[in-house]
TIPALUM-594264 format. One line per field, with one value per atom (N, C-alpha, C): residue number from 1; residue in one letter; chain; x, y, z. Coordinates in pm, whole numbers, m for minus. Atoms other than C-alpha are relative to their C-alpha. Layout:
num c(NUM; ...) .
residu c(A; ...) .
chaine c(A; ...) .
X c(X; ...) .
Y c(Y; ...) .
Z c(Z; ...) .
This chain:
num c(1; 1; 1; 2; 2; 2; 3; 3; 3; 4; 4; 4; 5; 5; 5; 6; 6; 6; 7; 7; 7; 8; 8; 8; 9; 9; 9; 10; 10; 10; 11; 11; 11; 12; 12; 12; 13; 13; 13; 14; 14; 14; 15; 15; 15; 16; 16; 16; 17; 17; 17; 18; 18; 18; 19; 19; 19; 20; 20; 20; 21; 21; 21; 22; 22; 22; 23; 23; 23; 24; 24; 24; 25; 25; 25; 26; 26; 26; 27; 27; 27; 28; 28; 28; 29; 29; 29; 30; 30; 30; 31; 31; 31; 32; 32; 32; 33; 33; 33; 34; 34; 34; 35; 35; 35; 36; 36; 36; 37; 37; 37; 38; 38; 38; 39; 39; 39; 40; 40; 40; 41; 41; 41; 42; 42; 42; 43; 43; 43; 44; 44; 44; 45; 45; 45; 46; 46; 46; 47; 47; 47; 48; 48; 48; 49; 49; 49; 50; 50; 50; 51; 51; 51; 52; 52; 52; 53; 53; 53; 54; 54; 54; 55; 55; 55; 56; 56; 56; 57; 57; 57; 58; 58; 58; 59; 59; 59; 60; 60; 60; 61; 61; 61; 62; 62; 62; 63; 63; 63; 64; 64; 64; 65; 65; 65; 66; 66; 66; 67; 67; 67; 68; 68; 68; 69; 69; 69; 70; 70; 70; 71; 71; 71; 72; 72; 72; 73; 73; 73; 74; 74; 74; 75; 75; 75; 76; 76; 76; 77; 77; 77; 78; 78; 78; 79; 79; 79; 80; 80; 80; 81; 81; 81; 82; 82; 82; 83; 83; 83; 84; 84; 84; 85; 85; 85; 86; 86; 86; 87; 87; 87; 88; 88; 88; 89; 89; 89; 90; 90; 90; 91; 91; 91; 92; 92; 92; 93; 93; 93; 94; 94; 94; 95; 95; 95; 96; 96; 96; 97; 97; 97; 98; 98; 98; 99; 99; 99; 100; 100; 100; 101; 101; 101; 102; 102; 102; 103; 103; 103; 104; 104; 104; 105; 105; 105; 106; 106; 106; 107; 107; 107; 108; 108; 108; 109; 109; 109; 110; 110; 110; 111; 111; 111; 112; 112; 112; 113; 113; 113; 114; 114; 114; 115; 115; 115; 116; 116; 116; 117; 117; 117; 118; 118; 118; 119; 119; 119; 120; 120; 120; 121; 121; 121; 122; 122; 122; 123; 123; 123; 124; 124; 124; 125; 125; 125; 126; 126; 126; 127; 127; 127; 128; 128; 128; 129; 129; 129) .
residu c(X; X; X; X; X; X; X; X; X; X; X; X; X; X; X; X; X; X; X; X; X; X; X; X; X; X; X; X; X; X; X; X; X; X; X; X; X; X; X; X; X; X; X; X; X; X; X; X; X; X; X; X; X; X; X; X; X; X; X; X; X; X; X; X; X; X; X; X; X; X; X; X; X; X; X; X; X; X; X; X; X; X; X; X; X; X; X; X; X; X; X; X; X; X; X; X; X; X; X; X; X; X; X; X; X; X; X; X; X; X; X; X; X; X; X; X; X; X; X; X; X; X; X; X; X; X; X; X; X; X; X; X; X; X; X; X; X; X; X; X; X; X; X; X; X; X; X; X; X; X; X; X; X; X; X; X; X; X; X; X; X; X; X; X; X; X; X; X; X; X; X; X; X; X; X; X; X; X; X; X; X; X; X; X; X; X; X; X; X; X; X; X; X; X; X; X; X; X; X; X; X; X; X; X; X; X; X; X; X; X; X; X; X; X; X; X; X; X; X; X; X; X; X; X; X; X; X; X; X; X; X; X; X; X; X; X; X; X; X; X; X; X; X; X; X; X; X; X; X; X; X; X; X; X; X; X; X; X; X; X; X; X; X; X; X; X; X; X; X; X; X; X; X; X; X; X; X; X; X; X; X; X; X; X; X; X; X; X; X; X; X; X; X; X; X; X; X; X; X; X; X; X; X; X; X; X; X; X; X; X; X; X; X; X; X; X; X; X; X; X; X; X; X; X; X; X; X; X; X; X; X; X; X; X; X; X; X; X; X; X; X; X; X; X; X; X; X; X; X; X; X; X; X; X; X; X; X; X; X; X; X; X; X; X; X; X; X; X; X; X; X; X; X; X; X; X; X; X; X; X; X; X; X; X; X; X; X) .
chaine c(A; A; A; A; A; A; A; A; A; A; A; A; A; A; A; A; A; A; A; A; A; A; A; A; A; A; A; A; A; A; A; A; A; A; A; A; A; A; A; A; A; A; A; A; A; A; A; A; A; A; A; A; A; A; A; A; A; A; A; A; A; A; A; A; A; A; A; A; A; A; A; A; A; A; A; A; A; A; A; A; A; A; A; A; A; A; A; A; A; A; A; A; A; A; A; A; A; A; A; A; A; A; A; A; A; A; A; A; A; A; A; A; A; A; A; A; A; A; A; A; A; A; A; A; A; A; A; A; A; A; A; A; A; A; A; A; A; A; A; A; A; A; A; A; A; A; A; A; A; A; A; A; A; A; A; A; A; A; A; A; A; A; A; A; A; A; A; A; A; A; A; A; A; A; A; A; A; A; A; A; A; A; A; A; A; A; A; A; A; A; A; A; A; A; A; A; A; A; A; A; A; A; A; A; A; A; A; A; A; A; A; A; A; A; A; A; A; A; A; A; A; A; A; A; A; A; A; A; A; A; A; A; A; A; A; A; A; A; A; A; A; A; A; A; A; A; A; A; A; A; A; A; A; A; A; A; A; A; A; A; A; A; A; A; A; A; A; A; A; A; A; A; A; A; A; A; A; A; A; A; A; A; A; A; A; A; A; A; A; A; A; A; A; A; A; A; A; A; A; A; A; A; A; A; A; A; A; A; A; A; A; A; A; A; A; A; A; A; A; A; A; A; A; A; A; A; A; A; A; A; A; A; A; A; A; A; A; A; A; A; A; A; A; A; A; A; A; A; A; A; A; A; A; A; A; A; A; A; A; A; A; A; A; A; A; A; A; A; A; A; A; A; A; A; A; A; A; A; A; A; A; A; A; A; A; A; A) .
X c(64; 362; 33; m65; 571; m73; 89; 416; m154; 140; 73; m38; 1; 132; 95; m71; 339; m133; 105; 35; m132; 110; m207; 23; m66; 20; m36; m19; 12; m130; 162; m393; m8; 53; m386; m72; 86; m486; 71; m128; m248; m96; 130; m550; m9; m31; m557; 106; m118; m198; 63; m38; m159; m92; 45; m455; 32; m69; m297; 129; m123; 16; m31; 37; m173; m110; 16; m389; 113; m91; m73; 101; m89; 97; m77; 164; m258; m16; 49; m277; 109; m95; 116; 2; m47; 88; m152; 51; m203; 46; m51; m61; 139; m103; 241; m28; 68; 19; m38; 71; m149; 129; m62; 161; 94; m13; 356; m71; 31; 150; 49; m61; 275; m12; 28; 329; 94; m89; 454; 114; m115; 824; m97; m12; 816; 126; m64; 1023; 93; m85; 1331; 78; m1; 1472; 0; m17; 1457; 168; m122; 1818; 93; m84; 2076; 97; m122; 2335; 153; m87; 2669; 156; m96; 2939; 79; m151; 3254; m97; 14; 3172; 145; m90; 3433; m4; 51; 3474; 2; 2; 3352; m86; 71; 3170; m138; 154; 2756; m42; 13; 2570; m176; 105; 2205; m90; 77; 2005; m130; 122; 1696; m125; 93; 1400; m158; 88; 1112; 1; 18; 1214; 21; 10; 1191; 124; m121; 1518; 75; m78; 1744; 133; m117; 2051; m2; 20; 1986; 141; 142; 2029; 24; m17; 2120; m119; 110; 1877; 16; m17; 1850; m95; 69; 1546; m110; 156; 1259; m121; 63; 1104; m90; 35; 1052; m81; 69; 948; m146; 141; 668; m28; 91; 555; 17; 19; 571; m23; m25; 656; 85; m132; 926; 138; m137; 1267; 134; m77; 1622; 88; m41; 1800; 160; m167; 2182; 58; m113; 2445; 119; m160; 2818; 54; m66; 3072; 138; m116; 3386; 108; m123; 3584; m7; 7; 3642; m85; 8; 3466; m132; 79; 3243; m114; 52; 2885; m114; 109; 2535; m85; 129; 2254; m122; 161; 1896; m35; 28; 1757; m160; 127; 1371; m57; 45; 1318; m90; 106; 1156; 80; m77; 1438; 32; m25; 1493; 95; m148; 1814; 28; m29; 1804; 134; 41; 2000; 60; m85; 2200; m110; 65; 2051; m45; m11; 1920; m96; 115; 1759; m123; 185; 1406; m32; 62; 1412; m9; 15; 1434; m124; 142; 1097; m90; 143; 738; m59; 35; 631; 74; m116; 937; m48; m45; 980; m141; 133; 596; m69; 110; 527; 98; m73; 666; 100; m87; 952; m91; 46; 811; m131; 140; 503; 20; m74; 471; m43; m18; 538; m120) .
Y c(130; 2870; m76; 50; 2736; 55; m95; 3020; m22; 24; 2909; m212; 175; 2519; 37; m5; 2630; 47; m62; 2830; m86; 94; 2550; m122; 82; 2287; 107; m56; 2552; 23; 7; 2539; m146; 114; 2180; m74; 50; 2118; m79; 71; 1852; m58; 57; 1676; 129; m94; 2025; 23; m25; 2101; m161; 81; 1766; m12; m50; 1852; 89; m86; 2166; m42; 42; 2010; m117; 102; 1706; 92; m97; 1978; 54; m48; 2170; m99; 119; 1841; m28; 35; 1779; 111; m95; 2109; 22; m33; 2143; m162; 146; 1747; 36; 9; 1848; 97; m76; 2133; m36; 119; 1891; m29; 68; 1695; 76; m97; 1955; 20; m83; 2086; m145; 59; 1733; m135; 84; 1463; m157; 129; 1081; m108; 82; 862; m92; 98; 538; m53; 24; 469; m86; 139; 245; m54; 148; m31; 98; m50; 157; m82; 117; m181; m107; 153; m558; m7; 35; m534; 102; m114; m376; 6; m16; m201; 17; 37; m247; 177; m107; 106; 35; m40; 230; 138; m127; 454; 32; m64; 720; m12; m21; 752; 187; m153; 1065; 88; m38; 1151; m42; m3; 1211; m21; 64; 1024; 3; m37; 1089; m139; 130; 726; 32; m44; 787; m93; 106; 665; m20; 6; 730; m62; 1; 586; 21; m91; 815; 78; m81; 979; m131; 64; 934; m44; 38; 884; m92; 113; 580; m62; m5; 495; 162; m145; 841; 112; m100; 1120; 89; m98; 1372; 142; m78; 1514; 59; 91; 1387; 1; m16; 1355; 118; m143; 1725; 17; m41; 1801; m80; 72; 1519; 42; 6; 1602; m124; 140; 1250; 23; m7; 1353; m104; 118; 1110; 59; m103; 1250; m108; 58; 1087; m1; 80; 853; 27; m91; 1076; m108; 111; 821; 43; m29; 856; m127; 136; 575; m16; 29; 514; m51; 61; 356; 16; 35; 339; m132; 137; 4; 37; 65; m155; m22; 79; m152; m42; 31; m329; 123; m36; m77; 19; 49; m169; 111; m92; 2; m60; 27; m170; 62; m55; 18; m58; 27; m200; m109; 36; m334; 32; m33; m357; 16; m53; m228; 108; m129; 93; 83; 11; 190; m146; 93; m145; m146; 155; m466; m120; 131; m720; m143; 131; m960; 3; m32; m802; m35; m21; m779; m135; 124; m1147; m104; 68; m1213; 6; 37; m1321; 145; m195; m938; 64; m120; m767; m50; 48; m999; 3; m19; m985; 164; m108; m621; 48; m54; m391; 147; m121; m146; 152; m92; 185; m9; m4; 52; 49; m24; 166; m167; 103; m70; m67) .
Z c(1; 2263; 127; m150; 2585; 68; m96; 2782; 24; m8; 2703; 71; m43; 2761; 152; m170; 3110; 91; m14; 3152; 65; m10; 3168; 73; m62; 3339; 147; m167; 3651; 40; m34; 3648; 34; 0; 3664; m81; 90; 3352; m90; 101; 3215; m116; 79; 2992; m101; 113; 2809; m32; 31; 2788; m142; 66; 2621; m177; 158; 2393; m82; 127; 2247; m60; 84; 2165; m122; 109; 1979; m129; 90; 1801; m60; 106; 1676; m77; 49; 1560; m100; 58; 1406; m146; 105; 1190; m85; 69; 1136; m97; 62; 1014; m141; 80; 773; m127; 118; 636; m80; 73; 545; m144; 92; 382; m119; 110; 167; m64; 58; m3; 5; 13; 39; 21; m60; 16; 0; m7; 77; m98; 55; m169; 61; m43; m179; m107; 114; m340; m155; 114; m633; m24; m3; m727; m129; 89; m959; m63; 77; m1051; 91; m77; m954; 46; m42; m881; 71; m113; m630; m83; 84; m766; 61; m110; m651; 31; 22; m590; 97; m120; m403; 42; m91; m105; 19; m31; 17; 117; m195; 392; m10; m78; 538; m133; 96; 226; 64; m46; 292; m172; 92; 34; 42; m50; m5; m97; 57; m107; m42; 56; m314; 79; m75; m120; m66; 98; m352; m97; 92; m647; m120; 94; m872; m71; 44; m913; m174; 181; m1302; 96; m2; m1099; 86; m101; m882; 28; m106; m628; 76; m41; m546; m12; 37; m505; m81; 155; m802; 20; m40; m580; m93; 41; m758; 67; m98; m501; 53; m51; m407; m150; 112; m789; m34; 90; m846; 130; m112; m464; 85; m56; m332; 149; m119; 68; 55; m66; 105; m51; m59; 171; 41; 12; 68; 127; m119; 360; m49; 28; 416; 83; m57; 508; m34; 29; 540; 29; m34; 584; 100; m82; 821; m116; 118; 551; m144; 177; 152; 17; m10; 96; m102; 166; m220; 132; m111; m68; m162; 72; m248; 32; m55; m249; m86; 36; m281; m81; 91; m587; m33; m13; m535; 114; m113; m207; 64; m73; m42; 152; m113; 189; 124; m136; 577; 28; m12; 569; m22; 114; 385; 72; 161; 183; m45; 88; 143; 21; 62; m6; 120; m40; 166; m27; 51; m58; m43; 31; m104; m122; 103; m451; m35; 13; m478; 28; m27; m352; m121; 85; m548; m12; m37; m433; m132; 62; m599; m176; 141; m894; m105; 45; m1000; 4; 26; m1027; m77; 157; m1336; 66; m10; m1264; m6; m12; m1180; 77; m67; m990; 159; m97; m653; 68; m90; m340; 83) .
């Protein structure tokens, strides 16, 4: 695949070289799609839940939704299909953190107030975002 895009760069053909790479981004991004396609989280509760991290422990935050063990992934995700894929965090220290269990926060994974909005507080647990 290099060999063919080096190939076409040494004709002078940068305008094609740039089109086969946006074609194979194009066919590998559909066949994604087909077999995962994108949903959008939903709202797992109006409230953040609060738990001791470990340091140096990898901790995988549910980002869909969907998972029984919130906010942790359970990998849910992969079984209903959705195409959204749990956010791996580790920590530097022991320490008590908040994390957002409505997914709809600019922080991910820890809290910052979202669920407290007219948005959050007006739609029914399990809807999506």
């Amino acid at each position: 695949m290099t060999g063919v895009v080096a190939r076409l760069q040494t004709v002078g053909s940068c305008a094609a070289s740039a089109q086969l790479k946006w074609n194979q981004i194009r066919v590998f991004s559909s066949w994604l799609n087909k077999w995962f396609p994108r949903k959008k989280p939903v709202i797992a509760q109006k409230k953040p839940i609060k738990v001791f991290l470990k340091a140096g422990k990898t901790y995988k935050w549910c980002v869909c939704g969907r998972s029984k063990n919130q906010p942790y992934c359970d990998g849910s995700h992969f079984f209903q299909r959705t195409g959204l894929f749990p956010l791996r965090f580790k920590v530097e220290e022991d320490r008590s953190a908040v994390l957002c269990n409505c997914k709809a926060t600019m922080k991910p994974p820890y809290c910052d107030g979202t669920h407290k909005s007219e948005r959050i507080q007006n739609a029914q647990e399990g809807s999506p975002l």
